[in-house]
N, C-alpha and C positions, 0 to 999 in steps of 0.2 A: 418224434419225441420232443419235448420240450419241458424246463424247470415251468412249475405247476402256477398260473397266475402271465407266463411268458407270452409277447404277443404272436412268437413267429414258431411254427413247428421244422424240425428238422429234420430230415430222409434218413434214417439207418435201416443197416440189416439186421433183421432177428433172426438170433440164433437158436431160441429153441423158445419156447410158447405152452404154458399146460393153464391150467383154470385156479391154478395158484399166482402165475404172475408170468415175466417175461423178461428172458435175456436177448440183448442187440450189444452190435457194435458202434458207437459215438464220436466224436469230437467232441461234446461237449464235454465240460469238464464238471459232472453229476457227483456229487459227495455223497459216503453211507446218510440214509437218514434225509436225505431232501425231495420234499413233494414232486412227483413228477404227473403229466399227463403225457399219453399215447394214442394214437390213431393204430389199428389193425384193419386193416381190408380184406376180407373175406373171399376168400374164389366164390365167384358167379357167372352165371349161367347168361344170365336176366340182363337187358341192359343199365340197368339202374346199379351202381355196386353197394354191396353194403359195408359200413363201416363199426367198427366198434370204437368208441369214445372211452379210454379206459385213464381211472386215476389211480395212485399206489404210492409208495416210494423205495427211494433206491435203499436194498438191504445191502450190497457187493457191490464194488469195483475192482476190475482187476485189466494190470496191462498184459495178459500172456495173449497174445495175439500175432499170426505173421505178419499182419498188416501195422501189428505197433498199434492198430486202434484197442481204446478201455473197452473191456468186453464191462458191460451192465445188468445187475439183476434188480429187478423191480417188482414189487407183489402188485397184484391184483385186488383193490378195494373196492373200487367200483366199477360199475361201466353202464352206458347206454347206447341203442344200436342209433347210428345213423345212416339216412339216404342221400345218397346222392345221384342228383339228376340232370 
């Protein structure tokens, strides 16, 4: 994840993913309302993985988490698949 325009992507866990958008856990500190970009990696088979490039922005933040990490909701605007090789 990363704010949308940022040069470095950052590792969370997603918490639950549907074709509306997607919740994860952060450090970053994402405000309602700010463009975000996402990477999703796909289970494969195949040695190539595939990636989905997704843009959206944050509708939710919230700290109810054991970890203390902002749990984040984000919609789903765009996306294109990427390869990687």
């Amino acid at each position: 994840m990363r704010p949308a325009g940022a040069a470095k992507f950052e590792t969370c866990e997603t918490r639950n993913l549907s074709s509306g958008g997607v919740l994860f856990q952060s450090q970053t500190a994402f405000e309602v309302g700010d463009p975000i970009e996402y990477r999703i990696t796909l289970p494969s088979t195949a040695q190539d993985a595939v990636e989905l490039l997704c843009r959206g922005k944050v509708i939710r933040r919230s700290a109810k988490d054991t970890a203390d990490l902002p749990q984040v909701a984000a919609t789903l605007e765009r996306y294109e698949f990427v390869r990687n090789k």
